[in-house]
BALOBA-1460 file (C-alpha; in Angstrom, 3 decimals):
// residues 359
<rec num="1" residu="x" x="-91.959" y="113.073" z="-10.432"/>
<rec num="2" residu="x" x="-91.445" y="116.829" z="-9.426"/>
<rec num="3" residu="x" x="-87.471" y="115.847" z="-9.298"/>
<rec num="4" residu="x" x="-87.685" y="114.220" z="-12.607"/>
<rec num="5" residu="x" x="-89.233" y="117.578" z="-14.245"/>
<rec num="6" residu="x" x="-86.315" y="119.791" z="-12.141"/>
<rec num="7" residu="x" x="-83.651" y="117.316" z="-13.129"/>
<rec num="8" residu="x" x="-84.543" y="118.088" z="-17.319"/>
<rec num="9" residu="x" x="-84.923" y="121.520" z="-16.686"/>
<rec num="10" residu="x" x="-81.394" y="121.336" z="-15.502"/>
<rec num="11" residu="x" x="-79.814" y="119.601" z="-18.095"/>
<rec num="12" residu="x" x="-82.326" y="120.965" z="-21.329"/>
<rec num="13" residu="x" x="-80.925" y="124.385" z="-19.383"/>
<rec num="14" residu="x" x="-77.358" y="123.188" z="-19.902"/>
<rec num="15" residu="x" x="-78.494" y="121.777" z="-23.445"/>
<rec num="16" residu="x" x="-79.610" y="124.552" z="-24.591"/>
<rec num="17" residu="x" x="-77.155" y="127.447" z="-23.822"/>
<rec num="18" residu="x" x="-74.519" y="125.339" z="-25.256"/>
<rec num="19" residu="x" x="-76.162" y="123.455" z="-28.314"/>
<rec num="20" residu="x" x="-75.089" y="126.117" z="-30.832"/>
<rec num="21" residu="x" x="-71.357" y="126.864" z="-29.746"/>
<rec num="22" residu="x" x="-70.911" y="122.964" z="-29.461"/>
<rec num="23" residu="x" x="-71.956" y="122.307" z="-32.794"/>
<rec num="24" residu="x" x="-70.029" y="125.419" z="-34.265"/>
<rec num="25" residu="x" x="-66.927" y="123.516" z="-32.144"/>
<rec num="26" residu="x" x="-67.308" y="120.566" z="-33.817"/>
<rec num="27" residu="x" x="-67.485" y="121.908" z="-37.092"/>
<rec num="28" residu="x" x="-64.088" y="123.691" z="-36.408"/>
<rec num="29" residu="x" x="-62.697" y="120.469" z="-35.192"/>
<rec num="30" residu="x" x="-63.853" y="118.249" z="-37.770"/>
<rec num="31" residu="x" x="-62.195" y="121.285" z="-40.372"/>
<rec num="32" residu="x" x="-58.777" y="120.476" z="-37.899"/>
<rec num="33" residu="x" x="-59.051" y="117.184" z="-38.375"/>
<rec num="34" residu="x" x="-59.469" y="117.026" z="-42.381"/>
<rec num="35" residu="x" x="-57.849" y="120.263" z="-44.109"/>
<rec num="36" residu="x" x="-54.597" y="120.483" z="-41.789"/>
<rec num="37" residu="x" x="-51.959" y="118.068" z="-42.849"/>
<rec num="38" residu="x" x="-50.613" y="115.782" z="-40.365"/>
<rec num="39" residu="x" x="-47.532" y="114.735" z="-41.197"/>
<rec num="40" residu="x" x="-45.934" y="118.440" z="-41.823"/>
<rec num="41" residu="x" x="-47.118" y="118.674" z="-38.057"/>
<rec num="42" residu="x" x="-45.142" y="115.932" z="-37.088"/>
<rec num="43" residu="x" x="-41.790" y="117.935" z="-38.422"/>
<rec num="44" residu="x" x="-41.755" y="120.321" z="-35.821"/>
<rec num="45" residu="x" x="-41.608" y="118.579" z="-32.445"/>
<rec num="46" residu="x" x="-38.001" y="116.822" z="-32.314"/>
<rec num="47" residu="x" x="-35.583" y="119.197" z="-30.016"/>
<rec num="48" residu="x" x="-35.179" y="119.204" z="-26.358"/>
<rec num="49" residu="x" x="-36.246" y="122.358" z="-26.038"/>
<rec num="50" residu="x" x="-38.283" y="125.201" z="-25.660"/>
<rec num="51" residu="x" x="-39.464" y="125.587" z="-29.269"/>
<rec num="52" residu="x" x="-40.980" y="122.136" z="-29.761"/>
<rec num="53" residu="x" x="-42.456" y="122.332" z="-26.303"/>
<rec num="54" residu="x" x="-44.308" y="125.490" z="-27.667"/>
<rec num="55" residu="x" x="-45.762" y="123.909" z="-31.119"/>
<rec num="56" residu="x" x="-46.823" y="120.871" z="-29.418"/>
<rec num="57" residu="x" x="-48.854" y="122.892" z="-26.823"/>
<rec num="58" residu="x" x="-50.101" y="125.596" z="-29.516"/>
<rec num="59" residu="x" x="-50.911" y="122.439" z="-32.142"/>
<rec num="60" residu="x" x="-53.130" y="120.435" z="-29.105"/>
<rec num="61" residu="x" x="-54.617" y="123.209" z="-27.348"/>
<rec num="62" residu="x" x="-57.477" y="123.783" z="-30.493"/>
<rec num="63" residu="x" x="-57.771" y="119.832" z="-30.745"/>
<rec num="64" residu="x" x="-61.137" y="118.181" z="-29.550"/>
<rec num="65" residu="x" x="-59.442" y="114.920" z="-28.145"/>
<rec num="66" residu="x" x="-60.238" y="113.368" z="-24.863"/>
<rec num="67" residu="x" x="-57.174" y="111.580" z="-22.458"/>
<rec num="68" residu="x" x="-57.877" y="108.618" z="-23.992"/>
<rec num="69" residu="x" x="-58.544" y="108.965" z="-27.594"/>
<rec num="70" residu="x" x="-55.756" y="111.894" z="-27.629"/>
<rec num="71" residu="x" x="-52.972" y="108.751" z="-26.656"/>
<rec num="72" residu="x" x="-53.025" y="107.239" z="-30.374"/>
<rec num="73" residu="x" x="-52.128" y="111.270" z="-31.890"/>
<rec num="74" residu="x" x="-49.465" y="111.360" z="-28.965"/>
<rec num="75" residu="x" x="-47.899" y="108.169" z="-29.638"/>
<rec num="76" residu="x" x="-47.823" y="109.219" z="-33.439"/>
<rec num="77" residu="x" x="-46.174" y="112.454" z="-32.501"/>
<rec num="78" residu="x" x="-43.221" y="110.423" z="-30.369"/>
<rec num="79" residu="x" x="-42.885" y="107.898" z="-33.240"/>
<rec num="80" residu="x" x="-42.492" y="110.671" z="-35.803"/>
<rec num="81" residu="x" x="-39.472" y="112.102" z="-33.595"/>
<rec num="82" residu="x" x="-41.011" y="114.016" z="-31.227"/>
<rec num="83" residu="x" x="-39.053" y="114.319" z="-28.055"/>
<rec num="84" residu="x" x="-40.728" y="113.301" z="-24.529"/>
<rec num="85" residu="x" x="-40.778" y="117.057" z="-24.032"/>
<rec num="86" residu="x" x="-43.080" y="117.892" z="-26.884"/>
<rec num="87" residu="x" x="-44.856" y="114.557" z="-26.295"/>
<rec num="88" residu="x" x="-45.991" y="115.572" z="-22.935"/>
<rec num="89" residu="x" x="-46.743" y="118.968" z="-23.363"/>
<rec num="90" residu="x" x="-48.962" y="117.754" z="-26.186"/>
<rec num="91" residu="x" x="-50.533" y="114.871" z="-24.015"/>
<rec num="92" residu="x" x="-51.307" y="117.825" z="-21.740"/>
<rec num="93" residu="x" x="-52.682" y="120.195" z="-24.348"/>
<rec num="94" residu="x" x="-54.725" y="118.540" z="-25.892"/>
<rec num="95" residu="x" x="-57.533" y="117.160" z="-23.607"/>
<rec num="96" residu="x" x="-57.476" y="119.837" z="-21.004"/>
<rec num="97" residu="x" x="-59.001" y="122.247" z="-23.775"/>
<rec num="98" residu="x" x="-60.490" y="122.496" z="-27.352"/>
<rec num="99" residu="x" x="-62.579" y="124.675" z="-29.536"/>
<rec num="100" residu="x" x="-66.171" y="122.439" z="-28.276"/>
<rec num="101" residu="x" x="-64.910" y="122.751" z="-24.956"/>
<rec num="102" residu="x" x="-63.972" y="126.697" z="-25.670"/>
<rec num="103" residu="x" x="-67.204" y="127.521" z="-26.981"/>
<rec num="104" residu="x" x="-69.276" y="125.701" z="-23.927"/>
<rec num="105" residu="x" x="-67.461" y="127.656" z="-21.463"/>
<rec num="106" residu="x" x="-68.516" y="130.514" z="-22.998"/>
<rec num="107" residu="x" x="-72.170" y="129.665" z="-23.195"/>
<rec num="108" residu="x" x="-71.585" y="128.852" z="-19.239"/>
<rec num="109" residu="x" x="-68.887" y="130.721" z="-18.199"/>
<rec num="110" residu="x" x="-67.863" y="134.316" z="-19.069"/>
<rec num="111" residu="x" x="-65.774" y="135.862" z="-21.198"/>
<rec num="112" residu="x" x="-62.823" y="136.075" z="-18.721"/>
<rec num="113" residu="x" x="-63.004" y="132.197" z="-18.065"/>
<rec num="114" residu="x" x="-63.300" y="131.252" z="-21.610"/>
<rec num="115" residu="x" x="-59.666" y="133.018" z="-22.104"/>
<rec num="116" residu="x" x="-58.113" y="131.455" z="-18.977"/>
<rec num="117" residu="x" x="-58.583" y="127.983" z="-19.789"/>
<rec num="118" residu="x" x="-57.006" y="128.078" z="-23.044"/>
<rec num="119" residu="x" x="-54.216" y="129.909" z="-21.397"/>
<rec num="120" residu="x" x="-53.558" y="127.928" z="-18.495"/>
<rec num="121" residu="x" x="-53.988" y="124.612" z="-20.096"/>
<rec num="122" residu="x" x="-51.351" y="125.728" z="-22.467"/>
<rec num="123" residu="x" x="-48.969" y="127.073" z="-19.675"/>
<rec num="124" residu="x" x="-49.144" y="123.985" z="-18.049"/>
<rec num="125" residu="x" x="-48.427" y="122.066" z="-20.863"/>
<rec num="126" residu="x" x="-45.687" y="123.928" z="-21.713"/>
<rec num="127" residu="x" x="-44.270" y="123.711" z="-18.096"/>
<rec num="128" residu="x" x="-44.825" y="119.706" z="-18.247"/>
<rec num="129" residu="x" x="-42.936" y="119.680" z="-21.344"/>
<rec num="130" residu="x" x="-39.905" y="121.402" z="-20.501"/>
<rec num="131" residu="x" x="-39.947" y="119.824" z="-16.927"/>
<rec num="132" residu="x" x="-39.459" y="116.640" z="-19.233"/>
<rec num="133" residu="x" x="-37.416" y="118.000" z="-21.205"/>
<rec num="134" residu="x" x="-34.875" y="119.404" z="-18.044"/>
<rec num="135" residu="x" x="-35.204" y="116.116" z="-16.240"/>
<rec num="136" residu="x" x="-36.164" y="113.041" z="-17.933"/>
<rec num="137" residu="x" x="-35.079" y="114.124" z="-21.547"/>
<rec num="138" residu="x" x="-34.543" y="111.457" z="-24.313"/>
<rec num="139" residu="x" x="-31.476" y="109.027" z="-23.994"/>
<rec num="140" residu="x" x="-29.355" y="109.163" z="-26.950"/>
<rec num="141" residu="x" x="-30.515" y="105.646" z="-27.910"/>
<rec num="142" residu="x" x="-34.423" y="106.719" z="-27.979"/>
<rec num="143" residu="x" x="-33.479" y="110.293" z="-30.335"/>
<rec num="144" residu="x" x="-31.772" y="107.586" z="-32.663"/>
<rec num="145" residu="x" x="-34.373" y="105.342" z="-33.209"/>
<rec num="146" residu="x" x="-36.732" y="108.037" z="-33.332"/>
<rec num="147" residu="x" x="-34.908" y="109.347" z="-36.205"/>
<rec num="148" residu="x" x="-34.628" y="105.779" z="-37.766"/>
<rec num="149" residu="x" x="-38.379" y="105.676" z="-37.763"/>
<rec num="150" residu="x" x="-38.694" y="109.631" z="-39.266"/>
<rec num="151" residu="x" x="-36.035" y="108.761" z="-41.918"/>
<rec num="152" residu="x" x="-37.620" y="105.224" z="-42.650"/>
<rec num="153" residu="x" x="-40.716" y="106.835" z="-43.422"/>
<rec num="154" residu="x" x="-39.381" y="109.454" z="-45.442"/>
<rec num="155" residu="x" x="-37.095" y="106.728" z="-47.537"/>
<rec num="156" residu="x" x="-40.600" y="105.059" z="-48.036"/>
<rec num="157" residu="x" x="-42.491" y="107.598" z="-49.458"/>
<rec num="158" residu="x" x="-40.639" y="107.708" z="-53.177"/>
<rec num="159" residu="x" x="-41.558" y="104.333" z="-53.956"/>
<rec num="160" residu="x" x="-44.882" y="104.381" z="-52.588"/>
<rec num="161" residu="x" x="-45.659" y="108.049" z="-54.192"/>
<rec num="162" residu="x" x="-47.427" y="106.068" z="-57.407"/>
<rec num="163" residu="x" x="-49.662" y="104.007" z="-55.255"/>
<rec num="164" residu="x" x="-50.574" y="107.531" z="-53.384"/>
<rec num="165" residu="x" x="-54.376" y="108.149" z="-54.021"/>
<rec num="166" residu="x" x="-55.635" y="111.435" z="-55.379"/>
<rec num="167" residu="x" x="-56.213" y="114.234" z="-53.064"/>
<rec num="168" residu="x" x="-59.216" y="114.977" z="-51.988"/>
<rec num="169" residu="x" x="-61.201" y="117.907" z="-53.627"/>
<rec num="170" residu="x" x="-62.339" y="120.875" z="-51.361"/>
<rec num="171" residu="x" x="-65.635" y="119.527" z="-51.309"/>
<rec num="172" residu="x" x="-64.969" y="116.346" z="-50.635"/>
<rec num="173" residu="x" x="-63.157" y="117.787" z="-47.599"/>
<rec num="174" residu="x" x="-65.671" y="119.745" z="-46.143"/>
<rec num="175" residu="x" x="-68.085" y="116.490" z="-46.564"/>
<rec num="176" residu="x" x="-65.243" y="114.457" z="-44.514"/>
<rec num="177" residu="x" x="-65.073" y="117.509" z="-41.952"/>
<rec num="178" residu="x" x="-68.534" y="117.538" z="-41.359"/>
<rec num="179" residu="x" x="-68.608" y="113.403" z="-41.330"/>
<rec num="180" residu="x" x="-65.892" y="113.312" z="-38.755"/>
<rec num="181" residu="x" x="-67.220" y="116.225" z="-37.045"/>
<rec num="182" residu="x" x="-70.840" y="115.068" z="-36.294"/>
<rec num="183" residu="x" x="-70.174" y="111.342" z="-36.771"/>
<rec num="184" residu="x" x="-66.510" y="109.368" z="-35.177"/>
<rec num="185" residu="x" x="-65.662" y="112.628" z="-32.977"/>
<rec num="186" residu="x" x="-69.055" y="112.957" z="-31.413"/>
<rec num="187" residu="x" x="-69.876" y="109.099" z="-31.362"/>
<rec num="188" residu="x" x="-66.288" y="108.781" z="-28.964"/>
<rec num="189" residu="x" x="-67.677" y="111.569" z="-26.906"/>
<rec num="190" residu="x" x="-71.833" y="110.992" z="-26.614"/>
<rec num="191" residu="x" x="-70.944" y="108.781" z="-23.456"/>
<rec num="192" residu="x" x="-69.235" y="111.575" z="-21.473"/>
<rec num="193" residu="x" x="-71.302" y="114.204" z="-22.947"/>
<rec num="194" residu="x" x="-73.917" y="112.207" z="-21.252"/>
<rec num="195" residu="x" x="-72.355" y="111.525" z="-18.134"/>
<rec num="196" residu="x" x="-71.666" y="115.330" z="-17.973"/>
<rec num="197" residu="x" x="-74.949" y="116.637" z="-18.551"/>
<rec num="198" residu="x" x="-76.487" y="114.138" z="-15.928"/>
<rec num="199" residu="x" x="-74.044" y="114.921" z="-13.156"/>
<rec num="200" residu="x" x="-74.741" y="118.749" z="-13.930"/>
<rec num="201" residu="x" x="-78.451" y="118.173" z="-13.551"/>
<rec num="202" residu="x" x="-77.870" y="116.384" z="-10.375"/>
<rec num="203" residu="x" x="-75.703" y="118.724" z="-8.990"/>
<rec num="204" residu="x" x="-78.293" y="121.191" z="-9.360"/>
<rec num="205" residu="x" x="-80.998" y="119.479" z="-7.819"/>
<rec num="206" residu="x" x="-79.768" y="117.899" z="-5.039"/>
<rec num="207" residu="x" x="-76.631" y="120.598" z="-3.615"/>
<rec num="208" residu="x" x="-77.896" y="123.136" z="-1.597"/>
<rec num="209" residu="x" x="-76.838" y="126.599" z="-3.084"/>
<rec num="210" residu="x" x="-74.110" y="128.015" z="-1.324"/>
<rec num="211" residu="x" x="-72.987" y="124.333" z="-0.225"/>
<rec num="212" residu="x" x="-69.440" y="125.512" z="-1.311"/>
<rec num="213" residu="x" x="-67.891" y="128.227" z="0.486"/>
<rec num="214" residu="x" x="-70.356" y="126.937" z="3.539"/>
<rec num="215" residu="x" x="-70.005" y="123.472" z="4.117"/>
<rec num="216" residu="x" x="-66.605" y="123.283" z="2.473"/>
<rec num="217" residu="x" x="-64.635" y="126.261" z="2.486"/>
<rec num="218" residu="x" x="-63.454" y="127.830" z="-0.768"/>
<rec num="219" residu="x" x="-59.800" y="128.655" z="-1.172"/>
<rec num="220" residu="x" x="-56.762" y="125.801" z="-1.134"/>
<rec num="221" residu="x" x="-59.283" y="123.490" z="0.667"/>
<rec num="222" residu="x" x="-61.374" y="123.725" z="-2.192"/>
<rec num="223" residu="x" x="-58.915" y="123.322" z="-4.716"/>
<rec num="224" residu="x" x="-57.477" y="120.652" z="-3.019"/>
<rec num="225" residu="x" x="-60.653" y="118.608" z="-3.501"/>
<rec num="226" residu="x" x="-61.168" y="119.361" z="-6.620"/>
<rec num="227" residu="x" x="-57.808" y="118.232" z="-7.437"/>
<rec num="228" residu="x" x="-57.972" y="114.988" z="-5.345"/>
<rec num="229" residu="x" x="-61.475" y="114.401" z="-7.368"/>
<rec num="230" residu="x" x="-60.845" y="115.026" z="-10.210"/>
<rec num="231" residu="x" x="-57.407" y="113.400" z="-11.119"/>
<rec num="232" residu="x" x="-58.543" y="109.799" z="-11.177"/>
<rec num="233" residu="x" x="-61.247" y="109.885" z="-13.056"/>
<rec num="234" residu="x" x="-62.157" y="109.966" z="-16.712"/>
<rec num="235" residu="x" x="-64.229" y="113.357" z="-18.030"/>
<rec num="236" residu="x" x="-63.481" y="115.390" z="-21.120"/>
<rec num="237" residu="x" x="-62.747" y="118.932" z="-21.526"/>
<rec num="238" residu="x" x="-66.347" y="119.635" z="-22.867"/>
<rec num="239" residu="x" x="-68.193" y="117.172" z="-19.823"/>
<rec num="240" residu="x" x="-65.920" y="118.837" z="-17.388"/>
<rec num="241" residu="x" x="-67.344" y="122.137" z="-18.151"/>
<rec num="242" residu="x" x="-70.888" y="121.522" z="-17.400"/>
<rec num="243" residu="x" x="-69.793" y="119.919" z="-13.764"/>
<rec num="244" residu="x" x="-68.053" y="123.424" z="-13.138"/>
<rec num="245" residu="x" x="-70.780" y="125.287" z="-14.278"/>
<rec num="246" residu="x" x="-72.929" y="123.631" z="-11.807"/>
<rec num="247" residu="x" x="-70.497" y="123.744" z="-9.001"/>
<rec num="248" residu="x" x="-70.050" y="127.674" z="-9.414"/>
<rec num="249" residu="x" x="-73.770" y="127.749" z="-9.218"/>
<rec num="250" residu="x" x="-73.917" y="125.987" z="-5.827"/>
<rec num="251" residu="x" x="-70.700" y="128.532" z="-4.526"/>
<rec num="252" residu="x" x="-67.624" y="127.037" z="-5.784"/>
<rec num="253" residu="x" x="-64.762" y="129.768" z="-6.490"/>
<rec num="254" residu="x" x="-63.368" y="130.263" z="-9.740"/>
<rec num="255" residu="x" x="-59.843" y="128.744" z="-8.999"/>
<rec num="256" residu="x" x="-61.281" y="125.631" z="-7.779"/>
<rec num="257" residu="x" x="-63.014" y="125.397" z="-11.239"/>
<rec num="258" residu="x" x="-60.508" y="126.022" z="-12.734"/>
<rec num="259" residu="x" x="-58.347" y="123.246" z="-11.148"/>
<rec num="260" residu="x" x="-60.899" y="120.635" z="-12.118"/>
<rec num="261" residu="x" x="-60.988" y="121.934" z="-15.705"/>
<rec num="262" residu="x" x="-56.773" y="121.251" z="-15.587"/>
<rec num="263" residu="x" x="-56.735" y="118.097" z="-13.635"/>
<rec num="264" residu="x" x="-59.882" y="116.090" z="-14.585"/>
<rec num="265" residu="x" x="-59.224" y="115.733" z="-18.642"/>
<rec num="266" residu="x" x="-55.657" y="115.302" z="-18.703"/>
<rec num="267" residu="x" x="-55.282" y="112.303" z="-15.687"/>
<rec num="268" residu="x" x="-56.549" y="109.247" z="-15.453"/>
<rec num="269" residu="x" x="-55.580" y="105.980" z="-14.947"/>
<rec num="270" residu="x" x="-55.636" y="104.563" z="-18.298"/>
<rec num="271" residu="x" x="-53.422" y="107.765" z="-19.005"/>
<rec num="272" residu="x" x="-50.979" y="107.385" z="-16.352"/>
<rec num="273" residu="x" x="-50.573" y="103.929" z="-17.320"/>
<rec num="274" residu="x" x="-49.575" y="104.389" z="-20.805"/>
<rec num="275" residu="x" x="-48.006" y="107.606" z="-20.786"/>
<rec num="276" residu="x" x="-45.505" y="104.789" z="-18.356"/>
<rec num="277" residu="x" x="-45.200" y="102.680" z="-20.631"/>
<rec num="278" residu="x" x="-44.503" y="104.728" z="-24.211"/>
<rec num="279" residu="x" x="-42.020" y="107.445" z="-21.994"/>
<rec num="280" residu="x" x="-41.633" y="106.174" z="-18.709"/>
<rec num="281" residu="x" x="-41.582" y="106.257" z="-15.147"/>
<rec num="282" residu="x" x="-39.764" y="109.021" z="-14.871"/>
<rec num="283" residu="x" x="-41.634" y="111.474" z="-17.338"/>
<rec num="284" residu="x" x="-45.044" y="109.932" z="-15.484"/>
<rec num="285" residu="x" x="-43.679" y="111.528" z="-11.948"/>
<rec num="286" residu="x" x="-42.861" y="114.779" z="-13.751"/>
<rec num="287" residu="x" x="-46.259" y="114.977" z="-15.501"/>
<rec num="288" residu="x" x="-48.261" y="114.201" z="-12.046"/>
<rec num="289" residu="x" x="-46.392" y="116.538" z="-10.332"/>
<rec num="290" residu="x" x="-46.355" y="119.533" z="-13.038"/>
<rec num="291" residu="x" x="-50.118" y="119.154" z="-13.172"/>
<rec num="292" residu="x" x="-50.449" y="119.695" z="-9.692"/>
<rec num="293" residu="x" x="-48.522" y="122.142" z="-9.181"/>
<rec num="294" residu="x" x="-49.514" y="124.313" z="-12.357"/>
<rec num="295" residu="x" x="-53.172" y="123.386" z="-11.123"/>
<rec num="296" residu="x" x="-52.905" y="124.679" z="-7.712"/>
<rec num="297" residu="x" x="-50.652" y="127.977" z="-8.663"/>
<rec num="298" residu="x" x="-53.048" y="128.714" z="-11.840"/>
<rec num="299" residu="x" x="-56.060" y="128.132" z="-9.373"/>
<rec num="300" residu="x" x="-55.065" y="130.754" z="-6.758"/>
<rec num="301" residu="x" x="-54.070" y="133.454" z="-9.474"/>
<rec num="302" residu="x" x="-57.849" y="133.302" z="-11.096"/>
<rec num="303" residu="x" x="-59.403" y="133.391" z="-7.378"/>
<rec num="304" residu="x" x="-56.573" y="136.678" z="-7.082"/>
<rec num="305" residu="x" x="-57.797" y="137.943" z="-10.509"/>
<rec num="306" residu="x" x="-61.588" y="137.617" z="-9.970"/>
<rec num="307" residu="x" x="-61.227" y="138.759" z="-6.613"/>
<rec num="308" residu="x" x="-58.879" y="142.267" z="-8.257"/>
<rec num="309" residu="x" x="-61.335" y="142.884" z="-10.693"/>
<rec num="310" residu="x" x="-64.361" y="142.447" z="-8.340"/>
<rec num="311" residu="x" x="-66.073" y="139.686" z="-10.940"/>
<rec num="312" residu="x" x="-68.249" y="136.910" z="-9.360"/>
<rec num="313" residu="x" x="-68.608" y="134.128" z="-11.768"/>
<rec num="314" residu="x" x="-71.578" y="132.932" z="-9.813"/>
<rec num="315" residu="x" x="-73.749" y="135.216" z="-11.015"/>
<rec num="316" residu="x" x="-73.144" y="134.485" z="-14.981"/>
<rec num="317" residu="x" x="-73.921" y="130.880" z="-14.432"/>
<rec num="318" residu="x" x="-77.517" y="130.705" z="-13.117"/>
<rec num="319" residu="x" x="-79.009" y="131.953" z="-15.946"/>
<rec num="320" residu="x" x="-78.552" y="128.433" z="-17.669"/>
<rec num="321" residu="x" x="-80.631" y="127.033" z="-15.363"/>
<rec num="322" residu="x" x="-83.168" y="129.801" z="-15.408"/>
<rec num="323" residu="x" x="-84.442" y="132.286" z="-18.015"/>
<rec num="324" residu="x" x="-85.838" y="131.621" z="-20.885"/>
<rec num="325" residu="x" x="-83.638" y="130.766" z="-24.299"/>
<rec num="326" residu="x" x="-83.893" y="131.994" z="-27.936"/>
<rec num="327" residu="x" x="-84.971" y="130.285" z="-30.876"/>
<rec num="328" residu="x" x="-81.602" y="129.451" z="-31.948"/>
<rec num="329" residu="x" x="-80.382" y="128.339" z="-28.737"/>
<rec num="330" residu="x" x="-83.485" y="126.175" z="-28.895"/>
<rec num="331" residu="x" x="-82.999" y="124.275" z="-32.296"/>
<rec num="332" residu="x" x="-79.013" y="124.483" z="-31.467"/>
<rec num="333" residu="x" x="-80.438" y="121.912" z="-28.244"/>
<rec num="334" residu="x" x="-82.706" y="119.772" z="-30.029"/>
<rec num="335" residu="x" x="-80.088" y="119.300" z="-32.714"/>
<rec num="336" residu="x" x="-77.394" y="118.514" z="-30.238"/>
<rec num="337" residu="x" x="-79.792" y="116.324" z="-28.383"/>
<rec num="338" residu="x" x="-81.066" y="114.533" z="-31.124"/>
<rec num="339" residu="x" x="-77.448" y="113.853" z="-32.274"/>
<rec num="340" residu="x" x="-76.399" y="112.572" z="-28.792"/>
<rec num="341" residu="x" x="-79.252" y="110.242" z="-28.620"/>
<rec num="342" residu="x" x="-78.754" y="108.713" z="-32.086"/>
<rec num="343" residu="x" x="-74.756" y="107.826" z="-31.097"/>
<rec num="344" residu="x" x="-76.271" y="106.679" z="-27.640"/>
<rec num="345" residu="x" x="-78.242" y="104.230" z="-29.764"/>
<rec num="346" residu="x" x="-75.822" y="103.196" z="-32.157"/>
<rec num="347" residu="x" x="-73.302" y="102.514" z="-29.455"/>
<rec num="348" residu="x" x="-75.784" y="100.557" z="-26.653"/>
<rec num="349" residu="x" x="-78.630" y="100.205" z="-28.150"/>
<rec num="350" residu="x" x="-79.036" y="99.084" z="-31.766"/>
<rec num="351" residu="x" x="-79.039" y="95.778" z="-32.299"/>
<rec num="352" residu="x" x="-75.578" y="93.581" z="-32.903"/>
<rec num="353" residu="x" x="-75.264" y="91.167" z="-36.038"/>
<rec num="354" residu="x" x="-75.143" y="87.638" z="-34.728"/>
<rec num="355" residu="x" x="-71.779" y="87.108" z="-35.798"/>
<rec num="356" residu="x" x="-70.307" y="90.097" z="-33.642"/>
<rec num="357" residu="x" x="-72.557" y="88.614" z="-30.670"/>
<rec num="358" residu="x" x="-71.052" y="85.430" z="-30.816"/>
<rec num="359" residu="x" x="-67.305" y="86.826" z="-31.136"/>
């Protein structure tokens, strides 16, 4: 029972602090999502080179999109004329940060964090991309057909112009914003939210403070772990954050962290294996090893940095676990947790109509 009570306190703790900034996050996303036009996006991402490397990272670095449900955007991008450069460096972008996950590593983090993982996760993005872009760039066969499929599109659009519905009213925007916002987008991610938030509480019940640096030594070792970890499996930018937070609290260095952040949203194996399939072998080797390299690299400059400016992230973190929280930081966690819960019963719970049970 007494681990039960310390295993809530953890995660309301983590609920709490971050409640309001993730549901300001998802407001901005679901604004993304509904007010920016997608297919003047597409325009920008054809060349081989540096310039479309750049949008793509820019465009999916404020994107709330997971490895997974970030694939269907990327594949959109490549079939719109993106090249593999752009492609990547979006598939990169994209998961690794986002304005929820921005705003949670503030509430967790500090101030100096919160701007380095925007910053790296677009540097190594960018790096991926024109990695591609150097070595495994587009055959002239795949630019053409690319461009069949742009121009196709655009040849369609006259005679389909009539049939276009009316555009939406502002209002009727902001309703769709906040619909996508608090309903599809947070329905995909309530089961890593959740997975986050319990692995957090467990980490900070059951590892003994100071279990990294002590038992395993911070430094390339730790990053190395971190990196061998955190590259097969599936957590999102915002999950991800919570696991660090927790980890700094029990002694893990900032560039470790750091390297989780990087690696852990933007590989996995259901990744890997379509990013093969929609761009290739080749571009798959170049996107594995950019993100280990730019992982490592990135990892020991914030351990230099923190170390420069004499800055020791611990000490911002434990105060989600331990004083007391505001009012607002309060209702921002009930609201947060009552929204998680009602996805979490839509998606498992709530009863299925006989006809879906018996297909």
């Amino acid at each position: 029972m007494e681990f039960l009570q310390s295993w809530w306190a953890a995660i309301w703790g983590i609920l709490a602090e971050s409640g309001p900034w993730l549901l300001g996050g998802f407001l901005i996303a679901g604004l993304l999502n509904t007010l920016i036009p997608r297919e003047k996006v597409f325009r920008h991402f054809g060349g081989n080179n540096f310039v479309s490397v750049f949008k793509a990272a820019i465009l999916g670095a404020p994107l709330p999109l997971c490895s997974c449900s970030v694939i269907p955007t990327a594949a959109g991008l490549r079939d719109a004329g993106a090249s593999k450069g752009a492609t990547t460096s979006f598939l990169i972008a994209t998961p690794e940060t986002g304005v929820d996950s921005i705003g949670i590593t503030w509430a967790l983090m500090d101030p100096l964090m919160t701007l380095l993982r925007p910053l790296s996760a677009i540097v190594t993005a960018i790096f991926s991309g024109l990695m591609v872009n150097r070595f495994a760039a587009s055959t002239p066969e795949e630019d053409a057909l690319a461009s069949d499929k742009k121009e196709g599109g655009q040849e369609d659009a006259p005679c389909c112009a009539s049939k276009a519905p009316p555009k939406p009213s502002l209002k009727e925007r902001l309703i769709g914003a906040v619909r996508y916002a608090f309903g599809k987008l947070m329905a995909d991610l309530t089961p890593w939210f959740l997975l986050g938030f319990l692995i957090s509480g467990l980490i900070t019940v059951w590892v003994p403070d100071d279990f990294f640096g002590d038992t395993l030594p911070n430094g390339w070792l730790s990053m190395l772990a971190m990196l061998v970890v955190s590259m097969p499996m599936y957590i999102c930018a915002t999950a991800s954050t919570s696991v660090a937070a927790a980890m700094i609290a029990k002694g893990l260095d900032p560039g470790a962290a750091v390297v989780l952040l990087l690696a852990g949203p933007a590989t996995n194996i259901t990744t890997i294996l379509v990013v093969r399939q929609f761009l290739g072998k080749a571009v798959v080797k170049i996107y594995l090893f950019s993100l280990v390299i730019c992982s490592l690299l990135i990892g020991w400059g914030v351990n230099f940095l923190y170390s420069a400016l004499e800055l020791d992230l611990k000490n911002t973190v434990p105060h989600v676990h331990e004083m007391e929280h505001g009012l607002v930081s309060t209702i921002g966690g009930l609201i947060l947790s009552a929204l998680l819960l009602y996805h979490a019963w839509a998606l498992w719970l709530k009863p299925k109509p006989i006809s879906d049970a018996v297909t």
